[in-house]
N, C-alpha and C positions, 0 to 999 in steps of 0.2 A: 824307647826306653821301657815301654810298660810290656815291651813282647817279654825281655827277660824274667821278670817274677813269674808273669804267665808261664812260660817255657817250664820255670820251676815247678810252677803248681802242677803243670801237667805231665812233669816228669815224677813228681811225688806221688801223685794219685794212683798212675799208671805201676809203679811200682808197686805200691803197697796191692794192689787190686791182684797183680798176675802170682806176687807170691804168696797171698790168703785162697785165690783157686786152688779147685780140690786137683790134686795129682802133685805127684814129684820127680824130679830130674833123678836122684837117684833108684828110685821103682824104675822108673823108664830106660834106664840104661841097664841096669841090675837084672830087670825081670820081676813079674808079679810073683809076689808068693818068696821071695828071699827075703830074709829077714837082712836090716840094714845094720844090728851091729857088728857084722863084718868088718875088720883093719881096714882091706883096702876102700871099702863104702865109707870109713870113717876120717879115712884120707882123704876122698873124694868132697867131706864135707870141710875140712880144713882148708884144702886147697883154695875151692874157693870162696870159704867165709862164709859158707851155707850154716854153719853151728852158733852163728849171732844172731843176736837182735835183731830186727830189722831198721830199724834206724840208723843201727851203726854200720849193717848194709848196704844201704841207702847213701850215707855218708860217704865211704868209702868208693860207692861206684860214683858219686857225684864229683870227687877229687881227682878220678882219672876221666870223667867227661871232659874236666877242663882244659887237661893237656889230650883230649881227640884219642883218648886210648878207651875205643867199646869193648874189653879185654878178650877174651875165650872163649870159642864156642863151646861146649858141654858135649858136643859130638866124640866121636872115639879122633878124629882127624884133629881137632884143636885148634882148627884155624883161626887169627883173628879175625873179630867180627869183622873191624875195616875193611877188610881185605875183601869178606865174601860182598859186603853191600856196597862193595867200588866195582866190583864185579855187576853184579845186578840192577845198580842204578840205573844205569842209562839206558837198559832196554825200560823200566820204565816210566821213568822222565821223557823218554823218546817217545812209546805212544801216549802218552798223556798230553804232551805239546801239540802233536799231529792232533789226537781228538778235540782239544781245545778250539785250535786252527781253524779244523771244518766245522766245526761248531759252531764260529762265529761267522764265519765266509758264506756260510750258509744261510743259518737262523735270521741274520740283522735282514740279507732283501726280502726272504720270505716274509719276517713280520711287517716288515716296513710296506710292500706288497697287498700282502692282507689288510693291512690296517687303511690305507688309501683307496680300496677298491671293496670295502668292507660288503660283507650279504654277496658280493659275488660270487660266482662259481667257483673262483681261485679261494676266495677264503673258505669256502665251505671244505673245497677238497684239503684242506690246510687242516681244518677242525677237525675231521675223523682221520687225518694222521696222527692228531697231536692225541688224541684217546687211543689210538691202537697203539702211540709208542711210547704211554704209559700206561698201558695195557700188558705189554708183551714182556715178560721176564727175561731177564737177559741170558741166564742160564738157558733157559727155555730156548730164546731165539737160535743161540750158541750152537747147540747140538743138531737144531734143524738144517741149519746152514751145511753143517760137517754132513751131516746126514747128505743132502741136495747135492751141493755145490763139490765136497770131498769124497764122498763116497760111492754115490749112484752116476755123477756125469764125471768126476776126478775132473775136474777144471782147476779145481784149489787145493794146494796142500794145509792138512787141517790138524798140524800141529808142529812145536817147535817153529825156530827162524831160519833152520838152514836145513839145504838136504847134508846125508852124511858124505857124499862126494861134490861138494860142493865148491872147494879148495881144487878142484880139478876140474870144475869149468871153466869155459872160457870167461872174459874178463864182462860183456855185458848179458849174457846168460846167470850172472853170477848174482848180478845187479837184480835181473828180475827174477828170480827166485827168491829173493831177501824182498822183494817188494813183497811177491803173492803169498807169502808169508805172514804179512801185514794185513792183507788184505778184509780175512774175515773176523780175526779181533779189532778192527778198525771199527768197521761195520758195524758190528754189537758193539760195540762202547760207543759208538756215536748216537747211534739209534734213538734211544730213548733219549737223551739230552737234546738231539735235534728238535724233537719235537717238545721239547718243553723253553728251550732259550727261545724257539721261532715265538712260542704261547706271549712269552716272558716281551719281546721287543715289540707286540702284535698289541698287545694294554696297553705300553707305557706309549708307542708312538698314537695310539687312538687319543691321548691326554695329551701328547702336548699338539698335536694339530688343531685342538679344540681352544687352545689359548687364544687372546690379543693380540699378543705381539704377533701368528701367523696369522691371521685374520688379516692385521695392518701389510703384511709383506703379500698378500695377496693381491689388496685394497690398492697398491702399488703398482700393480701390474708385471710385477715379477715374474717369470716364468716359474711353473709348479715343478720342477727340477729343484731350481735354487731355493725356492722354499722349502722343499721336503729334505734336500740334499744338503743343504748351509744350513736355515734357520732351526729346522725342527728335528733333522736328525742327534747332531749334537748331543741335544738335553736329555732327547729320548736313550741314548745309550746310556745314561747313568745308573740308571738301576741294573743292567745285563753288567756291566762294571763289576757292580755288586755282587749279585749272584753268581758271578765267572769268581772272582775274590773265595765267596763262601762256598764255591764247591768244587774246590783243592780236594779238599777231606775225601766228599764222595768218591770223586774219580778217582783217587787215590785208593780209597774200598774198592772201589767199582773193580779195579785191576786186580783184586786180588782173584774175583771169578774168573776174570779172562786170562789171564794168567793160568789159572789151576786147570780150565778146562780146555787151553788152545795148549799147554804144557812152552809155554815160554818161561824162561830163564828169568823173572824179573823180581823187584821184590817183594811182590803179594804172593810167589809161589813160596818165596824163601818166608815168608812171614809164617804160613800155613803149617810149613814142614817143621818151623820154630814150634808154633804153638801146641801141636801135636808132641814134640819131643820135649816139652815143657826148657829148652832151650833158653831161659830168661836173659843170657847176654845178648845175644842175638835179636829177642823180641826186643827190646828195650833200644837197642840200637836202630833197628827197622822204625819203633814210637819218635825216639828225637830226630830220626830223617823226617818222617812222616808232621810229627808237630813244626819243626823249624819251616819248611818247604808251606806248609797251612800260613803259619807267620809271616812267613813273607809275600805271598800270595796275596795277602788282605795290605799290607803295607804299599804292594803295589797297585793295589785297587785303591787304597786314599788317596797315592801321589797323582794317581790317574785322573781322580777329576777334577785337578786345577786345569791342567791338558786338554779335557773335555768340553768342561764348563769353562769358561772368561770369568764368571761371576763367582768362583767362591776366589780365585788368583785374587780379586780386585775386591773382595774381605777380608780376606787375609791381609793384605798392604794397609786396608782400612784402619783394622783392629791392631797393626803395628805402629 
């Protein structure tokens, strides 16, 4: 229940903030240097409500959010906003999920790894990843790659998801071409996250193997599988929980680099080309995906650690 005031608040701010920015939709369309009391510029502002207040701006786009109408884009094409970002969504909700994925597929044995075989060789070579790959800018990585991989040996195509005859190959040739497409924006979005969830699961499992309660299942004679694996893994995920929760947001920026610079279809390129064309239905449309998907994200990171944990399940029924 508290997401939706939130949602408000975040839709209120965001508004008021993109249309106090210095530029405007009709210079942008019009051209520098036309003067705007031009009829048809002056229609432009009628049309769509651009000649109010901003509150009653505000108002009036907040009456068609509720029946799911993001109205107009501002483009010369017109299209609704819906339409473009039902378009763009799922390229990038698609790689967002996949970096997630190996993010954690990855990150939890490396830290878990490190953290049980601590000062080892394995951990050390862990520690100068985890500084080179937050070291290494992702733009930066980006173009190296194209450069390497795209350019000089052509192994990888290094932009867009499809080739443009692509519809005329055969049916698993088709297949992996839409992979290696994938392949090096994957790479660079995962990159630097790898190494900081591994960072992130390498602390918290170092804290709970330090507890009593695994001490006692040691004390046991347990095999160090079930301990690391049953007792201690568990608790150690709640905080990676967390921070997989709070960083929706990022990876959700994150795309908008890889996006712009692999030229994929998704909607951090469409955001970009918004913000440049002072496009405000559009941008505002891309903000409530972008907020809602945040929202939810953290809602399923709280449900997550009754799942997780037995003990907050069996406070929760306490306190009922």
């Amino acid at each position: 229940m508290f997401a939706i005031p939130l949602l408000l608040g975040i839709t209120f701010i965001s508004f008021m903030v993109i249309h106090l920015a210095p530029g405007d939709p009709v210079e942008i369309i019009s051209g520098e240097g036309i003067p705007i009391d031009l009829k048809p510029l002056q229609d432009f502002y009628k049309l769509y409500g651009l000649d109010q207040p901003l509150h009653v701006q505000y108002w009036n786009w907040l009456k068609r959010i509720v029946r799911l109408d993001f109205g107009q884009s501002f483009a010369p094409h017109g299209r609704p906003v819906i339409h473009m970002i039902r378009e763009r969504l799922p390229v990038t909700l698609a790689l967002n999920v996949i970096e997630m994925l190996i993010m954690v597929a990855l990150s939890v044995p490396v830290g878990v790894t490190s953290a049980t075989r601590q000062y080892s060789t394995f951990d050390k070579s862990t520690t100068v990843f985890v500084f080179v790959g937050f070291a290494t800018p992702d733009f930066w990585l980006a173009v190296m790659l194209q450069i390497l991989l795209g350019v000089h040996l052509g192994w990888l195509p290094i932009s867009g998801l499809r080739l443009p005859v692509w519809e005329y190959l055969p049916f698993w040739q088709q297949q992996w071409d839409f992979l290696s497409h994938l392949i090096l924006p994957i790479t660079v979005a995962t990159f630097g996250g790898l190494a900081g969830y591994s960072r992130y699961m390498r602390q918290s499992m170092l804290e709970v193997i330090r507890q009593d309660y695994v001490q006692s299942a040691r004390a046991k004679g347990l095999p160090e599988s079930v301990v690391i694996g049953k007792h201690a893994l568990r608790n150690a995920m709640l905080p990676i929980v967390t921070v997989l929760g709070l960083s929706v947001p990022g990876l959700i920026g994150g795309s908008v680099i890889i996006e712009t610079i692999f030229a994929l279809p998704g909607m951090g390129q469409l955001m970009v080309q918004a913000v440049f064309e002072r496009d405000y239905p559009v941008i505002m449309g891309n903000l409530v995906i972008v907020a809602s998907l945040t929202l939810f994200a953290n809602l399923v990171a709280d449900l997550s650690y009754g799942l997780i944990d037995p003990r907050i399940r069996v406070g929760r029924r306490g306190r009922a």
